[in-house]
C-alpha positions in Angstrom: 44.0 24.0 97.2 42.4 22.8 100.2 42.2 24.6 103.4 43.6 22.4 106.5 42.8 23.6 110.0 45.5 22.5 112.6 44.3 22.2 116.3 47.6 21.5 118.4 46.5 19.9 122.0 50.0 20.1 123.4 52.6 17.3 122.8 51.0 14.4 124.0 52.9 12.3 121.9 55.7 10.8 124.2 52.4 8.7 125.2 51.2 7.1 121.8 52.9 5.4 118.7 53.6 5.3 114.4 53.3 6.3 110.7 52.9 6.1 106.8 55.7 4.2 104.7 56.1 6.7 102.3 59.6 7.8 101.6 59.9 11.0 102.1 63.0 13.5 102.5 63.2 15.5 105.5 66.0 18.5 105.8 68.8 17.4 108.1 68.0 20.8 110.3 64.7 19.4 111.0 66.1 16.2 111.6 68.2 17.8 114.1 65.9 19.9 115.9 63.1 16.8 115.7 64.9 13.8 116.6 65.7 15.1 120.4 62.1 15.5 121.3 60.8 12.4 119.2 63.2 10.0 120.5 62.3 10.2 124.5 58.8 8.5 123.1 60.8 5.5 122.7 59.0 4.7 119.4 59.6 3.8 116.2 59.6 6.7 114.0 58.7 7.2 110.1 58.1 10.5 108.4 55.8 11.3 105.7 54.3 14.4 103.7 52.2 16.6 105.8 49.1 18.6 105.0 50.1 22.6 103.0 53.8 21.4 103.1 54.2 20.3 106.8 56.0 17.1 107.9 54.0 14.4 108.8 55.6 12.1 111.6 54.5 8.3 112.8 55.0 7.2 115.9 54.8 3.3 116.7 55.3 2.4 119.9 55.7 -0.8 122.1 52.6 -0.9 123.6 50.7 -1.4 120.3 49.8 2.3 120.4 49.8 4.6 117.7 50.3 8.7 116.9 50.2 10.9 114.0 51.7 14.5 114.6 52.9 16.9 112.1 55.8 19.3 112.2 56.9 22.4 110.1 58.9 22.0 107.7 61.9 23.4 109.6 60.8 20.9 112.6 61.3 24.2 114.8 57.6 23.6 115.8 55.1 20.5 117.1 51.9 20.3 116.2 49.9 17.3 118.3 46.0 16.7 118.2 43.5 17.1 115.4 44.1 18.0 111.7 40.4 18.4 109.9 40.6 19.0 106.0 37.6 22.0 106.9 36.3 21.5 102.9 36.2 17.2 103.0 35.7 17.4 107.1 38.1 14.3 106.8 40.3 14.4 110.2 43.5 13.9 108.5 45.2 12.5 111.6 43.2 9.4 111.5 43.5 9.0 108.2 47.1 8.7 108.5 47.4 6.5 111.0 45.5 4.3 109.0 48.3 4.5 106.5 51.2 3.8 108.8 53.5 0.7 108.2 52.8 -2.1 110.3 54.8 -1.9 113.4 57.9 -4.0 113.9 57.5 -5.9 117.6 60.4 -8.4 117.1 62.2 -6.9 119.8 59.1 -7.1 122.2 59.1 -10.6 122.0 62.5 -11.0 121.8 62.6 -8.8 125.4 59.7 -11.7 126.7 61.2 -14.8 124.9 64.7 -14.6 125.5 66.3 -17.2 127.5 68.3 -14.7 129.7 65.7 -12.5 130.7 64.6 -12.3 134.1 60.9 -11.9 133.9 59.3 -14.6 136.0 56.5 -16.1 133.6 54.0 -19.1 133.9 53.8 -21.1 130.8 50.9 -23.4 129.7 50.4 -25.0 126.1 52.8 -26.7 124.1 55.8 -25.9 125.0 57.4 -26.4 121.2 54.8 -23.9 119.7 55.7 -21.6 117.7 52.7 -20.0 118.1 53.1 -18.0 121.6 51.2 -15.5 123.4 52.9 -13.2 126.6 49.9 -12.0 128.8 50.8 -9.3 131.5 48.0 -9.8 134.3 47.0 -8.8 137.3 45.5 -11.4 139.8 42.4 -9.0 141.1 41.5 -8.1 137.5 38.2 -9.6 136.1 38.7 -9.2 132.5 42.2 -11.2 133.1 40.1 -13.7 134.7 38.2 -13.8 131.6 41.7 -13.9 129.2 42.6 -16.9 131.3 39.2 -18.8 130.5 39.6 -17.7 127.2 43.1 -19.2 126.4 42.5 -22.4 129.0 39.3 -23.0 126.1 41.6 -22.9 123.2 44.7 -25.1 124.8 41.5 -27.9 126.3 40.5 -28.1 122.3 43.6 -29.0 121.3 44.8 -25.8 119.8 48.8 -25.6 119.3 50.0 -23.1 121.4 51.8 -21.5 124.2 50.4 -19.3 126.8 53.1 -17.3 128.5 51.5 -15.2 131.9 53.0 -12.7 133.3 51.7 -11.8 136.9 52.1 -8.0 138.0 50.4 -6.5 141.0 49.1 -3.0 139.7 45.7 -2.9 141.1 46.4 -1.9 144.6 48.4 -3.7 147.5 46.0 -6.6 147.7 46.7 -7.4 144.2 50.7 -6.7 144.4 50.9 -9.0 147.3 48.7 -11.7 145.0 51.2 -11.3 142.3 54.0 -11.8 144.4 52.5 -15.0 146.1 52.1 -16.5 142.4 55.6 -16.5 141.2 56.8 -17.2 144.7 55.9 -20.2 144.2 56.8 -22.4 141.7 55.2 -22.9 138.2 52.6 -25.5 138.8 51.4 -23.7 141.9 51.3 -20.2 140.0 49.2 -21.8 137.8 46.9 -23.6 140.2 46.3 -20.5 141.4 45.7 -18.2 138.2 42.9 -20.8 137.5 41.8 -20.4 141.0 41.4 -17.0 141.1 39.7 -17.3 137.3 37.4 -19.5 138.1 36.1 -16.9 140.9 37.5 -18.7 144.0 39.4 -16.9 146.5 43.4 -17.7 147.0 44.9 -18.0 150.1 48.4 -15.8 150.2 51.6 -17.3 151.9 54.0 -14.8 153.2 57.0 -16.8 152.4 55.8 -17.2 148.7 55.1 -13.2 149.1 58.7 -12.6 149.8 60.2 -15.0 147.5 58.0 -13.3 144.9 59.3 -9.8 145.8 62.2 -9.4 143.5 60.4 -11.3 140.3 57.9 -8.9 140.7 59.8 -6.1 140.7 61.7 -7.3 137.5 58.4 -8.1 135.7 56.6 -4.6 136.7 60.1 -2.8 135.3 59.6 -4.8 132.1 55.7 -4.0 132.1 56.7 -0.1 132.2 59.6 -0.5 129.9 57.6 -1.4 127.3 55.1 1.2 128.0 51.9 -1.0 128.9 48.9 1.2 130.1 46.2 -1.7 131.7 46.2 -5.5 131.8 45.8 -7.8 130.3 48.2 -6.8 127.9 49.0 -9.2 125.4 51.8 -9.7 123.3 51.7 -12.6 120.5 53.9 -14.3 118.1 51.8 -16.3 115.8 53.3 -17.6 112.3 55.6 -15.2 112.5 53.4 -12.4 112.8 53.8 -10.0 115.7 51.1 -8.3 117.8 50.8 -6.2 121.0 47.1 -5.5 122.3 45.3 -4.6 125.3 42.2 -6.0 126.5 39.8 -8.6 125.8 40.2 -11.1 122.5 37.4 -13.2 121.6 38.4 -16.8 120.9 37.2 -16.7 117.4 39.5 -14.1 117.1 42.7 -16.3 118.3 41.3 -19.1 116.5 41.5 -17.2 113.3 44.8 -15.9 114.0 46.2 -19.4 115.0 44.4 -20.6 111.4 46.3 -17.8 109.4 49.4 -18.9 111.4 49.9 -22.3 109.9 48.9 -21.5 106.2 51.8 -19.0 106.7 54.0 -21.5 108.3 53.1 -24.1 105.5 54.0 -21.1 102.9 57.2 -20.7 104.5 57.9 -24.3 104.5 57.5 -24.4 100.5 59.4 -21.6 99.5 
């Protein structure tokens, strides 16, 4: 039997997300001692077996984050960091998380889609696409600038989608004030000035569009820490009925691919 050394690193958890789809029965006194704790990390929880008879717990949470931690099996303790099998040197924790189900982000889109809710957005694209991506931004960040090129390319080829921005402010004062000027204004002019700003140009900030974008902003930075975002852009997709939630930079081969495997699945659909 294989020796597994444990290194716990505190319960860093309630930051991260998911786990393996194996069923697997977990006594209802850990349950009850477990669920307390796991639950105030908002994610979506799965249990699996753990490493010399521990409980091995997924966390999938809606920031597109992931975490593997292990309990005992009475779930009176937490064990969060790294698990290294010390004969196969595997890390067992990333090994796991490999495993874990994908995670389910309907509701993430559903919270961004929905006709009722009251984040202020700026859409570009076809509007009938069923292929949509939600992009938090922030109108001082270069690599934003660069997601806005990015997408602009893809919608001037003729790609089918719909491009969704959502301005927040979380770069400083300079860039809250920015945010608020945007969706002061209306949509056109939000847009003029996203590409502005993208295209390396300097935007010229109204105060009345500043104070008429003071309580959208605060509605779309209480959406961007509901759903746990860490750094823009954050991106969350819908594409052929597949969901996604990602941070950073995505290479347009990489949407073009997506949007590719998006129809055949569509066309699938269709013929079932």
């Amino acid at each position: 039997m294989s020796v597994v050394k444990t290194i716990a690193s505190g319960l860093a958890m309630f930051l991260m997300i998911s786990a393996p789809g194996e069923a697997f029965e977990v006594s209802e006194e850990a349950i009850d001692r477990l669920t307390p704790v796991l639950e105030k990390s908002g994610a979506q929880i799965h249990y699996f077996p753990g490493p010399q008879g521990m409980i091995g717990i997924g966390l999938n949470f809606k920031n597109g984050k992931r975490m593997v931690v292990y309990a005992t099996e009475s779930g009176e303790t937490l064990f969060s960091g790294v698990a290294v099998d010390v004969e196969s040197g595997v890390n067992l924790v990333s090994a796991d998380i490999q495993k874990l189900p994908a995670p389910n982000y309907e509701s993430v889109v559903k919270r961004l889609s929905g006709q009722g809710t009251q984040v202020r957005k700026l859409g570009i694209g076809n509007p009938e696409s069923t292929n949509r991506y939600f992009i938090f931004v922030d109108p001082t960040c270069g690599f934003c600038h660069e997601t806005f090129r990015t997408f602009q390319t893809l919608i001037d080829e003729g790609q089918d989608l719909r491009v969704e921005y959502i301005p927040v402010g979380i770069l400083g004062p300079a860039a809250e004030n920015l945010a608020k000027a945007i969706i002061g204004g209306d949509e056109e002019e939000g847009l003029t000035a996203l590409s502005t700003l993208a295209s390396g140009k300097r935007y010229q900030v109204a105060d009345e569009e500043v104070a008429l974008g003071e309580k959208p902003h605060v509605a779309n930075m209480a959406v961007f820490r509901e759903l746990g975002m860490q750094g823009v852009p954050a991106i969350v997709s819908d594409v052929g009925g597949r969901q996604l939630v990602r941070s950073g930079l995505v290479e347009k081969a990489t949407i073009r691919q997506e949007l590719r495997l998006g129809a055949v699945r569509k066309m699938a659909k269709a013929e079932e």
